[in-house]
C-alpha positions in Angstrom: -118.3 141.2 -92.6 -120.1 142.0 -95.8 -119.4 139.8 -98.3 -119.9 143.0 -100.5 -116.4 143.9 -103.0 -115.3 147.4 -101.2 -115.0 150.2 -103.5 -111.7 150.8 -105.3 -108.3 152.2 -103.0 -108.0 155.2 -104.9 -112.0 156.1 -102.7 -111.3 153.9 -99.8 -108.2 155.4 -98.7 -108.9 159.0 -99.8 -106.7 159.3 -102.7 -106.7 159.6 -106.9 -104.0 157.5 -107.7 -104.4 158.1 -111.1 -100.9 159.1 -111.2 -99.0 157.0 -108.8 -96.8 154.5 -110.3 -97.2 151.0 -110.3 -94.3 149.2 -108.6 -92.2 147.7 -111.4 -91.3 144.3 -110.9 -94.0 143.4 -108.8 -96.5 141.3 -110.6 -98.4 140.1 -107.3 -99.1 143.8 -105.7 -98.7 146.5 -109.3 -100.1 149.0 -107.2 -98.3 151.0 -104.8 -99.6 150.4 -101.4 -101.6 152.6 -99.0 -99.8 153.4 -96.0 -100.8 155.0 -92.4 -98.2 156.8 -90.7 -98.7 156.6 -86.7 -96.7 158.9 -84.1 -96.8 161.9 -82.1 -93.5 162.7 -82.7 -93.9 165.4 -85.4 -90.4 165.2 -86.7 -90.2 161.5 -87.3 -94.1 162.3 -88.9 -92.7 164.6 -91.3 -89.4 162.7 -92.5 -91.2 159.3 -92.6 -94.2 161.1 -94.7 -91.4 163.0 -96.9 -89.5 159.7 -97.7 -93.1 157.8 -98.8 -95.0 160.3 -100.4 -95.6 160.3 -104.3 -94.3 156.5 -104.6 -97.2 155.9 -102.1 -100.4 157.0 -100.8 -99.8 157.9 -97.3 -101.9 159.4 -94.4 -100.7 160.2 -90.9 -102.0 160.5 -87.5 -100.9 161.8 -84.4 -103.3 160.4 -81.7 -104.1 157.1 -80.6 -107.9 157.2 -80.7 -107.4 159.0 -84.3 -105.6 155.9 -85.6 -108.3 153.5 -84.5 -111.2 155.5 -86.3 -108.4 155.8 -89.3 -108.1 152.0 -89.3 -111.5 151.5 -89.5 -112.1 153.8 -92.0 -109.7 153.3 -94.6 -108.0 150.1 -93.9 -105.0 150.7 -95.0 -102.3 147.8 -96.5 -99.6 149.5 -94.0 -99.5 150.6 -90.9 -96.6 152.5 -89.3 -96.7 152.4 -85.5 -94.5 154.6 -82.9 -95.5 151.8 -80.5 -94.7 155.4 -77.9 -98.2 156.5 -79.2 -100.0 153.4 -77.3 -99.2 155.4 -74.2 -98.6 154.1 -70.9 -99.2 150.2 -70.6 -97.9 150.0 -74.3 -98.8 147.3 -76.1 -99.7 144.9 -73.2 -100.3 141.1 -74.1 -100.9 142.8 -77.6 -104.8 142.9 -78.3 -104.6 146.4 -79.8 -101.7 145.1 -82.3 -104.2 142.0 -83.3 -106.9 144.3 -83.7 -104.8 146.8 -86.2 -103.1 143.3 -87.5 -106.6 141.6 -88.9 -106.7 143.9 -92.1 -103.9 145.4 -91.7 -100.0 144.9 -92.1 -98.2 146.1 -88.9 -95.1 147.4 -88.7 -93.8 148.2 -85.3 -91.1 150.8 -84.7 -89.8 151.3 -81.3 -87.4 154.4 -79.6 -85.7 151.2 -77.7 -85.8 148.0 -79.6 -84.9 144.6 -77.4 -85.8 141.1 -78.1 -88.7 140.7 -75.5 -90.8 143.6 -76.7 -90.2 142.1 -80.4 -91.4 139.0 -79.4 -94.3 140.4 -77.8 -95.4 142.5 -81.0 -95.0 139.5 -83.6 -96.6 137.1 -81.6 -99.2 139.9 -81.3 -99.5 139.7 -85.4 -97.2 142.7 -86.1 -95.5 141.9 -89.4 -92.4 144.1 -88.4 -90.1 145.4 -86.0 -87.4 148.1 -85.8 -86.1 151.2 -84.6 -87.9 154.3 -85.0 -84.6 155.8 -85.7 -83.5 154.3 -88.7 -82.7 156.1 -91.7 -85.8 156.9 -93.9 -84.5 156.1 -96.6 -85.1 151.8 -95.3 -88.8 152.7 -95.1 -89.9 152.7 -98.7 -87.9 149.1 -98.7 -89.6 147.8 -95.4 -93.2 148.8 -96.8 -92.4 146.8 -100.1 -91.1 143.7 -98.2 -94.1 143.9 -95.5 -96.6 144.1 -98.7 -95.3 141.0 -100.1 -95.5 138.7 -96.9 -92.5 139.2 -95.7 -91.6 140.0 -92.0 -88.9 142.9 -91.2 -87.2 142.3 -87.9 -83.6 141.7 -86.7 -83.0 137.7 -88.0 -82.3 136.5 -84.7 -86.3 137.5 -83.4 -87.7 134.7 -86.4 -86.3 131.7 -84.7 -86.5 133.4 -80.6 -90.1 133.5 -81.9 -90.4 130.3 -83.3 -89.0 128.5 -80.1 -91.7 130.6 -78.3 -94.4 128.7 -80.0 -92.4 125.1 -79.4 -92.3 126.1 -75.6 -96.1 127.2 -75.5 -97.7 125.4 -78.2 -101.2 127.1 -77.0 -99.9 130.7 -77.9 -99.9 129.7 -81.5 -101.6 131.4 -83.9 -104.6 129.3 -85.2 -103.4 127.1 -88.7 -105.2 124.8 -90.6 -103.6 120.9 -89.8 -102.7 119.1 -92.3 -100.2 115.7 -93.0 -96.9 116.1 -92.5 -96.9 114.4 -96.1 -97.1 117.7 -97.4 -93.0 118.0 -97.0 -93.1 115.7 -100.0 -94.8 117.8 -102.6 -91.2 119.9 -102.7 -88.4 119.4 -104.6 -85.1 119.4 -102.2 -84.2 122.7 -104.1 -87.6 124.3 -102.2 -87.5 122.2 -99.0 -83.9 124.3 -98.6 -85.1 127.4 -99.2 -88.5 126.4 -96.9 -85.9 125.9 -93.6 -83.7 128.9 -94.5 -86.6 130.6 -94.5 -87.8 129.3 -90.7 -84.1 129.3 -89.9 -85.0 133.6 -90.3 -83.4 134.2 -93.5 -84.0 136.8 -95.9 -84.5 136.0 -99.9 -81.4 138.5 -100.4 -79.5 136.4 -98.3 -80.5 133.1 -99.7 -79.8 134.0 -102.9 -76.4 135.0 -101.9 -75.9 131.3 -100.1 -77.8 129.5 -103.1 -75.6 131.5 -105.4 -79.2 132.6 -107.5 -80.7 135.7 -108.2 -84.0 137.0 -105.7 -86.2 136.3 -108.8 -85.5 132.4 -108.3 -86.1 132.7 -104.9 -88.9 134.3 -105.1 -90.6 132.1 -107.7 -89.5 128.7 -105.5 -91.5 130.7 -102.5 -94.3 131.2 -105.0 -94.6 127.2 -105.7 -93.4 126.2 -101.9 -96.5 128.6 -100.6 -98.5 127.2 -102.9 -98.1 123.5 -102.3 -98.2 123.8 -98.8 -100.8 126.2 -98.8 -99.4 128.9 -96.7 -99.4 132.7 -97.4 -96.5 134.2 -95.5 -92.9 132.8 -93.9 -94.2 132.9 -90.5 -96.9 130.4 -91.0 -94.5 128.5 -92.9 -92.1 128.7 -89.9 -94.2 127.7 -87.5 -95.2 124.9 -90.0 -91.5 123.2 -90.0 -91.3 123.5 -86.1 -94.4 121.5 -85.2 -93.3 117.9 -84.0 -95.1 116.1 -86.5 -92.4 117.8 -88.5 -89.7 118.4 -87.3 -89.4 114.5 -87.0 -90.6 114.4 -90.7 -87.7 116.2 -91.4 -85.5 113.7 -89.9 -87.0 110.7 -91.1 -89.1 111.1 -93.9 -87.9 111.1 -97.7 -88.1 113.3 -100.5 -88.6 111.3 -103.7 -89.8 107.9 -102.2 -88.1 105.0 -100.6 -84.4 105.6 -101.7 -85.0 109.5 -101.8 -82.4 111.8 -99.2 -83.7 112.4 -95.8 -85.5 115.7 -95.8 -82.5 117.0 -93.3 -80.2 116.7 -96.4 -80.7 119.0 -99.7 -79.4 118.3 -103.4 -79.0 121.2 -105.5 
């Protein structure tokens, strides 16, 4: 790949966005971001594309060999996919997901959602997972949350998925090692929110069980992210459910010698 910058959104993705508006609140992403719609179903084309357009730039496609030449093309930040428009053999093991997934955040919608098909597409890269049938209106939120590094699926797929890397620790996704030590940089407050957040939890719902507003949790995501130099809550998932940690987490302390053990937390 070119190490080349790429010209500006509003060119690569076919749009003047000299009028959309920036996402308030949102200091990390101000921009709205570019999204792909992907289905052949033209009624679910036209209410997910009347929902998104004007907050975002959207483009649509119908055809399978269309959205590979669109992905190309304008790599989008979102991508939208009626997993029905893979066709017969769907997704398979998942190398078209991967593919769409290297540039691309994936969110996979399907007309009959179960656990083993949402395993399948996560472990495939997909960053979400849901029913094609769910009210429009969710879609603006899931394309915000997916933007920001966060995965959309039902809770209970985050840990199913999690104990499907523990089972078959070669199906992993490729991380850099590093010490377990690293559990020491946080503070109990963020090694709390760090195995809520592999336990599948949501920020909206930690803040409800830390009793904090989402901006906290938000900024002790910022710092844990930072000190353990991860970029999303799937790789810091499977970071807390590798052995080397998980008996960390047992044994190890926070603060030292007469710090709590790491499976304890201190407000």
């Amino acid at each position: 790949m070119s190490s080349v910058a790429g010209p500006p959104r509003d060119t690569r993705f076919g749009w003047n966005l000299a009028g959309s508006k920036p996402r308030s609140g949102k200091s990390d992403h101000p921009q709205s971001p570019s999204v792909l719609i992907a289905t052949a179903d033209p009624d679910l084309r036209g209410r997910w594309r009347g929902v998104l357009h004007g907050p975002y730039p959207v483009r649509d496609v119908s055809a399978r060999d269309c959205l590979e030449r669109t992905i190309a093309t304008l790599s989008p930040d979102v991508l939208l996919l009626d997993l029905d428009l893979l066709g017969v053999g769907g997704i398979g093991d998942g190398p078209i997901i991967r593919a769409f997934a290297r540039d691309t955040k994936v969110v996979t919608l399907s007309g009959v959602p179960n656990e083993r098909e949402g395993i399948r597409v996560l472990k495939a890269g997909a960053r979400g997972y849901c029913n094609r049938n769910l009210d429009p209106q969710l879609l603006r939120k899931i394309v915000d949350r997916i933007h920001d590094g966060e995965i959309w699926a039902e809770r209970k797929l985050i840990p199913r998925l999690l104990e499907e890397y523990v089972s078959h620790p070669g199906e992993r996704p490729e991380t850099e090692q590093k010490t377990d030590g690293r559990l020491r940089l946080l503070t109990p407050r963020e090694r709390e929110i760090a195995f809520l957040i592999g336990g599948g939890a949501s920020n909206k719902e930690i803040a409800r069980s830390l009793r904090v507003g989402e901006g906290t949790v938000k900024a002790h995501l910022t710092a844990i992210f930072r000190k353990l130099g991860f970029s999303d809550r799937l790789q810091l998932g499977l970071f807390l459910v590798s052995p080397g940690v998980a008996t960390a987490r047992k044994t190890a302390v926070a603060d030292g010698p007469n710090g709590p053990p790491l499976d304890h937390f201190s407000s």
